[in-house]
N, C-alpha and C positions, 0 to 999 in steps of 0.2 A: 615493462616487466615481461619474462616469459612465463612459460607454465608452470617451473618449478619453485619461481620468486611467486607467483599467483597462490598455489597449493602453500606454499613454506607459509606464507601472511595467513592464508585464513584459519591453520594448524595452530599458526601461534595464538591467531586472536582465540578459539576457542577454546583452547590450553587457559588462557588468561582472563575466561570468562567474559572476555568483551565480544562474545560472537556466540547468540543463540545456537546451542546443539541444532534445533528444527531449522533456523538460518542460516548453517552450516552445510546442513544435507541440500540445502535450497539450492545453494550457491556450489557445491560440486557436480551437483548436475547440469550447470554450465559453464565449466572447464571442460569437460569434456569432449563438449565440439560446439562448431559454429557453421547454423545452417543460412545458406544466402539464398535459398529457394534453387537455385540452378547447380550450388556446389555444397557441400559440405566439409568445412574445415577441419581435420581430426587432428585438436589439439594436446590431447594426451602422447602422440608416438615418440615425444623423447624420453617419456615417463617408460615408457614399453620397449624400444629397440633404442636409443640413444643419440638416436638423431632425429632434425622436425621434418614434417613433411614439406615436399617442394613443389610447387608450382609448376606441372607439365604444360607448356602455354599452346604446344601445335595444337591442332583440332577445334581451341577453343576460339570464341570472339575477342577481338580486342576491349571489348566493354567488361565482358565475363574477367578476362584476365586483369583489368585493370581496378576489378574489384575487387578479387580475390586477393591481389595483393598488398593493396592500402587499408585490406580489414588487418588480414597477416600482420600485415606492418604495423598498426596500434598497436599490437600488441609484442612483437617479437624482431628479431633478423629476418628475412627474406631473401629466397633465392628461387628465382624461375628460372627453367630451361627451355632450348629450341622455342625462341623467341623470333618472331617475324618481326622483318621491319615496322612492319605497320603498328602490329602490337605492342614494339617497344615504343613509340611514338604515343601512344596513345594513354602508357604506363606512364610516361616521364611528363605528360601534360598534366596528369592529376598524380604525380607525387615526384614534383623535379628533383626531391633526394637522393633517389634512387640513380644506381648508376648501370649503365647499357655499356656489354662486351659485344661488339659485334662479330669481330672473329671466334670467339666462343657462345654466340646468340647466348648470352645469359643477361639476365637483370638482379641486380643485388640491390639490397636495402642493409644497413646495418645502424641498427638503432640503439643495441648495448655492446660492450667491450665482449671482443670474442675471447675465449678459453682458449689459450693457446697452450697444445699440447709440444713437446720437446721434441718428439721424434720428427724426421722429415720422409717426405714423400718425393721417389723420383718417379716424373715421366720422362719416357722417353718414345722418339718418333723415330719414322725409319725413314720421314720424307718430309718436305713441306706442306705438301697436301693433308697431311695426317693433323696438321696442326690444330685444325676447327675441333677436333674430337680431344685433345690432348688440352686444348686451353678452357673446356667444356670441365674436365676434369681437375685441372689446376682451381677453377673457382672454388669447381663443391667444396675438394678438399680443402681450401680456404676459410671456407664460409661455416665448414664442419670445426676449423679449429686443427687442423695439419698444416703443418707449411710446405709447399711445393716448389721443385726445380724442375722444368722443362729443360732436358736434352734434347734439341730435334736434327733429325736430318742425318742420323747415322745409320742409315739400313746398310744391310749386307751387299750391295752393290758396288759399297767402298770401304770396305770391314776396318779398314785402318782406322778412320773414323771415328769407332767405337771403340775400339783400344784405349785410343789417345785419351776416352772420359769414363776409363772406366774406375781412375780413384774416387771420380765427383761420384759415381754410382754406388761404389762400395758404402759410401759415408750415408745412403738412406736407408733407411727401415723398413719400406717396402718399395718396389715397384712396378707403375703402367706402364705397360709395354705397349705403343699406338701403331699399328701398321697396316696396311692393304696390299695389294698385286697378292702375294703367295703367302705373307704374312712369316715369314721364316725368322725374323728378329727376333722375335720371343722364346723361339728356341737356343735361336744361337746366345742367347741372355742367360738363359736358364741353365748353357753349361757350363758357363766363363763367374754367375757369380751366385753367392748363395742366399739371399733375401726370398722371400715370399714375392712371385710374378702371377700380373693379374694381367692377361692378353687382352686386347681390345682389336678386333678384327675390322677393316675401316672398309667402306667402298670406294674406296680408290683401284683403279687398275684399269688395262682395257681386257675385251671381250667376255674371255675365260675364266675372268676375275668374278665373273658373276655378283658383279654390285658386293662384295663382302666377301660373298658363302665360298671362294677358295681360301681365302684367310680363316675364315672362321674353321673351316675342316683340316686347315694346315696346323692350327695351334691346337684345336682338339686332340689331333693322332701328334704332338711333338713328342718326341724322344728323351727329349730332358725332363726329370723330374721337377716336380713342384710349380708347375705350372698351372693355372685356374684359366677359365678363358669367359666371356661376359659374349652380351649378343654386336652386331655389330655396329658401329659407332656410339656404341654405351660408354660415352666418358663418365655419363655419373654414375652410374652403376659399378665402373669399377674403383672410381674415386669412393663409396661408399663404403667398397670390400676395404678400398686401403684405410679407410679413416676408424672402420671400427677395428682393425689389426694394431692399428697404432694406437688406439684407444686404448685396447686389452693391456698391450704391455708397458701402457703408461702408469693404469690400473695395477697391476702386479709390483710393477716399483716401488707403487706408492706405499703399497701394503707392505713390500719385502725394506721399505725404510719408515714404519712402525712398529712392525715387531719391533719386541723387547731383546736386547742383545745379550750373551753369555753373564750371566751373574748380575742382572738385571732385576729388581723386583718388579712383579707386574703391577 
């Protein structure tokens, strides 16, 4: 179960008088989080922004990460990022469930049926390079409950390219835009179609590329409207933007298909 199957059971049982009020209050004070002395689980964040929290695995030990996500895992879906080999080897010794992206270093667990929401998410790449950060993105939004299409390999260097997919593009609800060297895709995205664009500036390029930071100042100062830009090689971060935008107007449908219609009684 996750947080809200957790919270729903114990409302009900003390609705139903099978769950001491004092028992009650006992047992919400641990939902709340879960301490492993080195990490702290904040189990409430889908109650609070609408999605759970994720697993940052760089920095950590393979033993740290590989706890954190087989407690995770009792209890929810799971999804770690920027996963070292070694850590994912380490993850998959003590919970072989679980499955390893290597081109998107991510690790998934998936323990109950995702909520799949209707709208879709396009990425698009501007190169193959770009790809580690684009299939980074593709999971979250997976793992969040969006379904994802990777376009890759149509940067401005061959603009035709991108013509040739730009009905597959029209048909998503929002799109990541993944690129490096000067990062200009996002613009030229931003004038050609009208969805909500979330840039993702990569490090790919040589010298002047400055590891990202010409991409990243190319889509900040772009020209086209509507364009958002995230830090660089932020695939989940901008998989996040796109999953709670598709979220909202999933939300909104849902409600504009309860209202009560013309001569309706409420």
């Amino acid at each position: 179960m996750d947080i809200k199957d957790d919270l729903r059971t114990l409302l009900t049982g003390v609705k139903a008088g099978d769950i001491d009020v004092e028992a009650g209050i006992a047992r919400l004070r641990d939902l709340t989080s879960l301490e492993l002395g080195h990490t702290t689980i904040d189990l409430h964040r889908p109650l609070r922004n609408g999605l759970p929290e994720v697993v940052y695995a760089a920095g950590k030990t393979p033993d740290q990460v590989a706890e954190i996500f087989c407690r995770m895992g009792a209890r929810s879906n799971v999804l770690a990022t920027r996963v070292p080999e070694e850590t994912a080897r380490r993850v998959l010794a003590a919970c072989p469930e679980a499955q390893h992206n290597a081109l998107g270093r991510t690790l998934t667990l998936i323990r109950r049926p995702i909520d799949w929401r209707s709208g879709e998410i396009g990425i698009v790449t501007a190169g193959t390079s770009d790809l580690p950060v684009a299939e980074e993105a593709r999971v979250t939004c997976e793992m969040f409950g969006s379904h994802a299409n990777i376009v890759a390999d149509v940067g401005v260097a061959g603009l035709h390219r991108l013509l040739d997919r730009l009905d597959t593009l029209r048909k998503a609800r929002v799109l990541i835009v993944v690129a490096g060297m000067e990062g200009a895709l996002a613009s030229v995205i931003g004038g050609l179609l009208p969805q909500p664009i979330i840039a993702v500036p990569t490090s790919v390029g040589y010298g002047a590329a400055l590891s990202g930071f010409a991409a990243l100042c190319g889509m900040l100062t772009s020209c086209a409207g509507g364009v958002s830009v995230v830090n660089i090689d932020n695939g989940f971060g901008a998989a996040c933007a796109a999953c709670k935008i598709n979220n909202m107007v999933e939300e909104e449908k849902k409600e504009k298909s309860e209202e009560p219609g013309e001569g309706t009684p409420f």
